[in-house]
Each structure stands twice: as C-alpha cells, then as structure tokens.
C-alpha positions as CSV (number, residue, x, y, z in Angstrom):
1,X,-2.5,6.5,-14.0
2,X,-3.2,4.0,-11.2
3,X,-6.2,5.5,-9.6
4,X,-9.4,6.6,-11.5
5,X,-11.1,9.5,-10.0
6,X,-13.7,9.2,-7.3
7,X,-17.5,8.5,-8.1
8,X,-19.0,10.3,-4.9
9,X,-19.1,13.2,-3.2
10,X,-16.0,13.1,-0.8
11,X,-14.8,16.1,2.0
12,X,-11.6,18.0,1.2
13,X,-9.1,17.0,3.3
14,X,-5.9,19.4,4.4
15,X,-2.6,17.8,4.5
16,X,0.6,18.9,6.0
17,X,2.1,17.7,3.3
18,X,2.0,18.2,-0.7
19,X,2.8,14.6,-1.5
20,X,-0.1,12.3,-2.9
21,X,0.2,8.7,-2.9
22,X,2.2,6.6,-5.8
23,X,-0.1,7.0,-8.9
24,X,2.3,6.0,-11.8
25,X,1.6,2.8,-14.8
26,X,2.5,-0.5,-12.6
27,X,3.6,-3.0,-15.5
28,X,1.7,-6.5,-14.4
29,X,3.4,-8.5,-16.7
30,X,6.5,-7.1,-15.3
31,X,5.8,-8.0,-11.9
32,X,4.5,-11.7,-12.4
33,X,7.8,-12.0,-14.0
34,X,9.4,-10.9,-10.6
35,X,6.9,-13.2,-8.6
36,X,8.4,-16.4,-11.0
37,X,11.7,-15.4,-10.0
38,X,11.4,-15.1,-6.7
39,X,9.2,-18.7,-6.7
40,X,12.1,-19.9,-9.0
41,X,15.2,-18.6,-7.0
42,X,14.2,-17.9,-3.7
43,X,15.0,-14.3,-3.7
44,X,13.9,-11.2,-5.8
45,X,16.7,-9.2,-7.2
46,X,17.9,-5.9,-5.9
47,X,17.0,-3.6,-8.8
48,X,13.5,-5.4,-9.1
49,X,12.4,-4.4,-5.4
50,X,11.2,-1.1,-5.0
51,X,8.9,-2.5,-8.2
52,X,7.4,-5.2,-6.3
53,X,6.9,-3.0,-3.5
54,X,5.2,-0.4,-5.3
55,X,2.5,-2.9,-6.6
56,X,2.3,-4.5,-3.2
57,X,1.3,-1.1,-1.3
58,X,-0.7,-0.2,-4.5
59,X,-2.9,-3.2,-4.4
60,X,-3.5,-2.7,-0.5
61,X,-4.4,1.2,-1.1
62,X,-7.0,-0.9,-3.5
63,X,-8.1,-3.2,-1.4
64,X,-8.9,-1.1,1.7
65,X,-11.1,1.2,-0.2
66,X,-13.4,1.2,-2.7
67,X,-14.2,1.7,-6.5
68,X,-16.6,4.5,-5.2
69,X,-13.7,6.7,-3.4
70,X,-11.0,9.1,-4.7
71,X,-8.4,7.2,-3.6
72,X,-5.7,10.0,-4.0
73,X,-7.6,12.3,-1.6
74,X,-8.5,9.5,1.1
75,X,-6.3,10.1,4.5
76,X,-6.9,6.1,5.1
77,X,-7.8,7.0,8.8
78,X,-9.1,3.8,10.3
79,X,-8.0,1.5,7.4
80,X,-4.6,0.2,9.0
81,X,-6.1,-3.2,10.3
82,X,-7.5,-4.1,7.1
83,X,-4.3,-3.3,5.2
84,X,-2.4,-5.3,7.6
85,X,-4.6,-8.1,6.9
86,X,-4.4,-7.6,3.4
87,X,-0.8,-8.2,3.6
88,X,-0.6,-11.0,6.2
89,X,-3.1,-12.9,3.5
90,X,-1.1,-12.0,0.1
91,X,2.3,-12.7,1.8
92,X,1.4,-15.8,2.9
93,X,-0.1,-16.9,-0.3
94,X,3.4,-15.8,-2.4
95,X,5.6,-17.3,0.7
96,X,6.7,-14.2,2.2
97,X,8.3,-14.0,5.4
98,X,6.8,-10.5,7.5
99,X,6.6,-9.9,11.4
100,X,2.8,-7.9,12.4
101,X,2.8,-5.9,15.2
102,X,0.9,-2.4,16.6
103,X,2.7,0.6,17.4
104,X,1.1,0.8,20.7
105,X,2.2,-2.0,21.6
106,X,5.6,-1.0,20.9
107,X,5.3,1.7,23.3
108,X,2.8,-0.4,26.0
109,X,-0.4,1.9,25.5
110,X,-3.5,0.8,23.8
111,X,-3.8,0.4,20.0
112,X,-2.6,3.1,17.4
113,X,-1.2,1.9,14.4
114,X,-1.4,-1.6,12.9
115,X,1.9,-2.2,10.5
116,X,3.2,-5.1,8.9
117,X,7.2,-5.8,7.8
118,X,8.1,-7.3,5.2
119,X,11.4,-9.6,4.7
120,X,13.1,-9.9,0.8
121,X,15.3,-12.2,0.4
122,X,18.0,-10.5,-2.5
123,X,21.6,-10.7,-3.3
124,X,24.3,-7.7,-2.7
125,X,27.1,-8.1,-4.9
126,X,26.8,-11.3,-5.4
127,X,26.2,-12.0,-1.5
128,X,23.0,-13.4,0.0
129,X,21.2,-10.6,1.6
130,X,17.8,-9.4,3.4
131,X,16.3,-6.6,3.3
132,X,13.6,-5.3,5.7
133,X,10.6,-3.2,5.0
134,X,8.1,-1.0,7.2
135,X,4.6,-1.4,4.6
136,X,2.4,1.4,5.8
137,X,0.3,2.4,3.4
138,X,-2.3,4.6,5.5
139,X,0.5,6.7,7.1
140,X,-1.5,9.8,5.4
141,X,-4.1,9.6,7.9
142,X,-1.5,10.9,10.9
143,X,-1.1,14.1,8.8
144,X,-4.3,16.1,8.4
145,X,-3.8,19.7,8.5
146,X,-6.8,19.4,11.7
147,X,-5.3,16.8,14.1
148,X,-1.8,18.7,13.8
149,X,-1.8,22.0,15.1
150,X,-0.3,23.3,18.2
151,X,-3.4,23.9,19.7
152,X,-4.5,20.5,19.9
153,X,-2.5,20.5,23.3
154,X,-5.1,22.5,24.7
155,X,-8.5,20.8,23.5
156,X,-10.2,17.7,24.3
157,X,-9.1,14.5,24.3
158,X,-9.4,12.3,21.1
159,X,-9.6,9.2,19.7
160,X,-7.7,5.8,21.1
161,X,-5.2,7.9,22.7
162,X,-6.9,9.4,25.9
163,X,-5.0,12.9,25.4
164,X,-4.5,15.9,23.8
165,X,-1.6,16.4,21.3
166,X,-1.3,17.1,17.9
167,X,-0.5,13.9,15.4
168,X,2.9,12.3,14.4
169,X,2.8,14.8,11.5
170,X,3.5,17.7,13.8
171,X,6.5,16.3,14.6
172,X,7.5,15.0,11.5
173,X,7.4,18.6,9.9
174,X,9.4,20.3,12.7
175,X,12.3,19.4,10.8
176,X,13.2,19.4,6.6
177,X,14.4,15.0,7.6
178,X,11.3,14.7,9.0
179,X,9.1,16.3,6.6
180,X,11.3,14.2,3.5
181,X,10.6,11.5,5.6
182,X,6.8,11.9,5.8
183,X,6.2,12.9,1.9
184,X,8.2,9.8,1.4
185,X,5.7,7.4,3.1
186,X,2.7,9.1,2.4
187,X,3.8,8.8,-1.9
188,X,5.4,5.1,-1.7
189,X,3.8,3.8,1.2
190,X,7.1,1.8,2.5
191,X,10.2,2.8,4.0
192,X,12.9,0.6,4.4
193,X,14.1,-0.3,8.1
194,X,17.2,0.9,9.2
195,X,18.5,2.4,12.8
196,X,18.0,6.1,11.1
197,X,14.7,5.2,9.9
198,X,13.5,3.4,12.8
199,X,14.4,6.4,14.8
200,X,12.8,9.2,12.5
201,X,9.6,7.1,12.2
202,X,8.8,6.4,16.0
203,X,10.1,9.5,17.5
204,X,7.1,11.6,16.3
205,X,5.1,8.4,17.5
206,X,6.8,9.0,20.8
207,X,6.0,12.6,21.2
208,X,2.6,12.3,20.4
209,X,1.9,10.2,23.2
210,X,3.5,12.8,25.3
211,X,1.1,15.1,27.3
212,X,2.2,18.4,28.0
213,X,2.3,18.0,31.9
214,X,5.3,15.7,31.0
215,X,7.4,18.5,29.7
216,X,9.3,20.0,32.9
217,X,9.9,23.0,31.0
218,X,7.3,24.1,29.2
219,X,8.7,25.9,26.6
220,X,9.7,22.5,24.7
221,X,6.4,21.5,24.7
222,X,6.0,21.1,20.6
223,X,9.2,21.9,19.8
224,X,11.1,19.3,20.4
225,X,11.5,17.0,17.6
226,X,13.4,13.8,18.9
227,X,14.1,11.3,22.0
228,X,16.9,9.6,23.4
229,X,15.6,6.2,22.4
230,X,17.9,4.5,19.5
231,X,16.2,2.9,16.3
232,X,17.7,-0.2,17.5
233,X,15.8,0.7,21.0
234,X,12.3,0.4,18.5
235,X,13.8,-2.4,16.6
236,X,13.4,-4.4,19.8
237,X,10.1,-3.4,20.8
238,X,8.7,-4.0,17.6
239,X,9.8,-7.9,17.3
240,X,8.5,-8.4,21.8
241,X,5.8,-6.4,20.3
242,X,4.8,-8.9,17.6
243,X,1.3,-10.4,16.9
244,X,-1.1,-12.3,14.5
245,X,-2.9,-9.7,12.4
246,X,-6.7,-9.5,12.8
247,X,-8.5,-11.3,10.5
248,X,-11.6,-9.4,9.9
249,X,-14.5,-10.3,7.7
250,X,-12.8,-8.2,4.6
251,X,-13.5,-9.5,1.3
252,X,-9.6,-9.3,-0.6
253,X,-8.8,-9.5,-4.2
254,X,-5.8,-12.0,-3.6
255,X,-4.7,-12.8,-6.7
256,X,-1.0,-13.1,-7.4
257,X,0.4,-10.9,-10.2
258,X,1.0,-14.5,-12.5
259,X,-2.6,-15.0,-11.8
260,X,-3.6,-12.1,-13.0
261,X,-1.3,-12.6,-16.1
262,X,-2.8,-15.9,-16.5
263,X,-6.2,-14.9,-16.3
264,X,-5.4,-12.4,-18.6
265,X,-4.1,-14.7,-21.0
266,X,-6.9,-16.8,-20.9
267,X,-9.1,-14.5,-21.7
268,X,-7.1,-13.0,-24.7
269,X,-7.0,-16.8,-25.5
270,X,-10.8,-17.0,-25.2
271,X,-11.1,-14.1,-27.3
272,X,-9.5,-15.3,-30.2
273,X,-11.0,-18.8,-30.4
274,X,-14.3,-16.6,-30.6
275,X,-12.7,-14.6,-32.8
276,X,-11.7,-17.2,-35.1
277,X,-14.8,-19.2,-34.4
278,X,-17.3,-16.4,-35.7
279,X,-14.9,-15.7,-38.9
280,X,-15.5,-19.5,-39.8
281,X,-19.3,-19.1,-39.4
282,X,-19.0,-15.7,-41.4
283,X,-17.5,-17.3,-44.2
284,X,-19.7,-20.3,-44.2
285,X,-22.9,-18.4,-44.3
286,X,-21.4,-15.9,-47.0
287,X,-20.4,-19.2,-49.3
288,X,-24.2,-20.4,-48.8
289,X,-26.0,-17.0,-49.8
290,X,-23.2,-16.7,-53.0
291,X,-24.2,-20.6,-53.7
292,X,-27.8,-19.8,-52.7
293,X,-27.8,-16.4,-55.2
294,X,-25.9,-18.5,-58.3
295,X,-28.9,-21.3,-58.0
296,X,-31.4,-18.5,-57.8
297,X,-30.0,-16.6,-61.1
298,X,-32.4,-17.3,-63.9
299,X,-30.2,-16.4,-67.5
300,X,-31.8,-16.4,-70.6
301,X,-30.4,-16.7,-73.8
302,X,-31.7,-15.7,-77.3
C-alpha cells in the first residue's frame, strides 16, 4: 500500500461515494523506465500510460498533504491550487506539454476548481497519436455527504460560489454514468478527455452554479441531471479559459522517477562500499588479535 495511515486525530468525513483514492504498489523502477523512454523516443507507449498517470496523481495526493494526515480519508477541499502547481512544476521538469485553467473561468464566475491537462504523446497502431488527460486529484472534495443534499437549496449561501446548491456530487449521483463517473475520479484521480467525458464532468459543474430561481418550473429543481451544452461546447471554454498556474510558496518534492532510481542506487551503492569497507577492517583487526594471541602464548616443554 501507497498511503500509511494518519498520525493525528482527523474528523470522519461522509462521502457520496464508496470509492477511496488509488492505494495499490506503484513499481518506481518501472516508471523511471517509462520516463527514459519517453526522454528517449518522444512519446510514452499506450499500454505504459495509465501507469505513469497513476504515479503522477499519486505523487500530487503526496505532495498536497502531509506525512501527518490519513491521506485516504482527506476530501482535498482547498488543495486544488497547490496540486495544479505541483503539476505545472513536474511537467515542466520531464518536458510535458499541459494546458492550466479554472473551471470558473470556464463558465465566467469567480474561481472554483483549479485543473491541469495533461498531453501524451503515444502511438495507435503504429500511428502517432495524443492523448489528453483531465489530472484532478482533489475531485473528492465536491462529494461530501454535507455539501450534497437537497436541502442545501434552501440554506445559506457558501463558500466562493455566492449561492445555495448542493455540490457537483449531487448531480453526479442522480444517474448510475454519473456516479461510475465520480468513483472513477475520486479512485484514479484522472479521466481521460473526450466529448462524453467532457460533458458528464461539467454538467454537474453547471448545475451547481444554478440557483433555484433559474428553474422556471420548479419541480426540476435537483432533478435534472444534464444541459444542452456539448463536451466540445467545454472543450472550447476550457482552452479561452486557459492560464498560468499559481505559483505559491509550496515546498515540492520534484524529483523525477530516474532520480529517485538514481538516488536509490546511490545509496545501495554507498551501502555496499561501507559494507565491504567495514568487512576489510573486521578481518584486519581479527588477523592482529590471532597474531597478537600466538605472540602472547607462552608453551613450555618438558
């Protein structure tokens, strides 16, 4: 397992959904080699991807917490800024093509939801191909089992969105896509972009920032679960809607996987010599007491 359990005291949190966040072995070794490749050939091949990706959301679930925290119980709320830093800083460093953006821009109203996506370069059959990825690693935080009842229509306003309605997890879990969709996300962390995807992720998005006095009948308020506008509607908002990801005064672990394979290696390497070194002393001093102990025998003979 991934994450050890939490040090401190931390609040239950209920989710709307069962799924917890990706918590299998991630093979380093396995992923440096993918990072060579990649440095070697310019792309990272298909069946390799979802591999690379789960480290890459794995070390940003890392890096916006800390070693204190039960990182499979954390919602993430408030920790989508630093995450998108984290990957506008590691991306760079391993040469990475992504677009930033927030989703209130993509919809004109003030922050929500900082995201990055990411660009892969693979090949298809032999063909050059791209493959683009929505990284959103503290999705879980739009799905407490508080901020997503029905009632939240008719309590006070909250949070950066001046109005009441429950979270994008209401909406996601008004249908069985919706709710695959979520669990999905909230376990890997990533989804890849597509005019279906695109579509199922924003439209919850959508409603949320839709008051009740906008429903002219008011018997779909919270029950509808979809909008006219097309994925390829959000595709476009999302690239007018791009910009540089804030650069706070976050303190990353940005080494590379080959780094950490190297550093590993050096160390093991390290080891040895000492190893080795301390063997050569132990010898040498157990040759001087067996030389010292024959020169100190006294024998007699009669």
């Amino acid at each position: 397992m991934l994450y050890k359990p939490g040090v401190i005291e931390q609040k239950e949190i209920d989710f709307l959904f069962d799924a917890g966040i990706y918590n299998e072995d991630i093979d380093i070794r396995e992923i440096a080699a993918i990072q060579g490749f990649y440095e070697k050939h310019g792309y990272i091949p298909d069946s390799h991807i979802v591999t690379f990706l789960n480290w890459l959301t794995y070390s940003a679930r890392k890096n916006i917490s800390n070693e204190l925290e039960d990182i499979t119980k954390l919602s993430f709320a408030g920790r989508c800024s630093t995450a998108q830093s984290f990957f506008d800083q590691i991306l760079d460093k391993m040469g990475f093509r992504k677009l930033t953006f927030n989703v209130g821009d993509v919809f004109g109203t003030d922050p929500i939801h900082a995201l990055t996506c990411l660009e892969i370069p693979t090949k298809i059959n032999g063909e050059d191909a791209v493959r683009t990825f929505m990284l959103d690693p503290t999705f879980r935080q739009f799905c407490t089992a508080e901020e997503n009842r029905y009632e939240r229509y008719n309590e006070e306003k909250r949070w950066s969105v001046k109005m009441a309605t429950p979270h994008p997890g209401y909406f996601f879990n008004l249908t069985a896509e919706g709710r695959e969709f979520a669990e999905g996300l909230i376990h890997y962390g990533f989804f890849e972009v597509n005019e279906n995807s695109l579509k199922t992720y924003f439209d919850p998005f959508a409603l949320y920032l839709t008051p009740k006095e906008a429903y002219e009948d008011s018997s779909h308020i919270g029950r509808i679960s979809s909008t006219t506008v097309s994925g390829l509607d959000y595709w476009n908002s999302v690239v007018s809607a791009e910009k540089k990801a804030f650069i706070g005064a976050n303190s990353f672990d940005l080494s590379t996987p080959r780094e950490i394979v190297q550093k590993e290696d050096r160390r093991l390497i390290n080891r040895i010599r000492k190893n080795n070194v301390q063997s050569e002393l132990d010898a040498m001093f157990e040759e001087q007491n067996i030389g010292s102990a024959i020169n100190n025998t006294n024998y007699s003979t009669k």
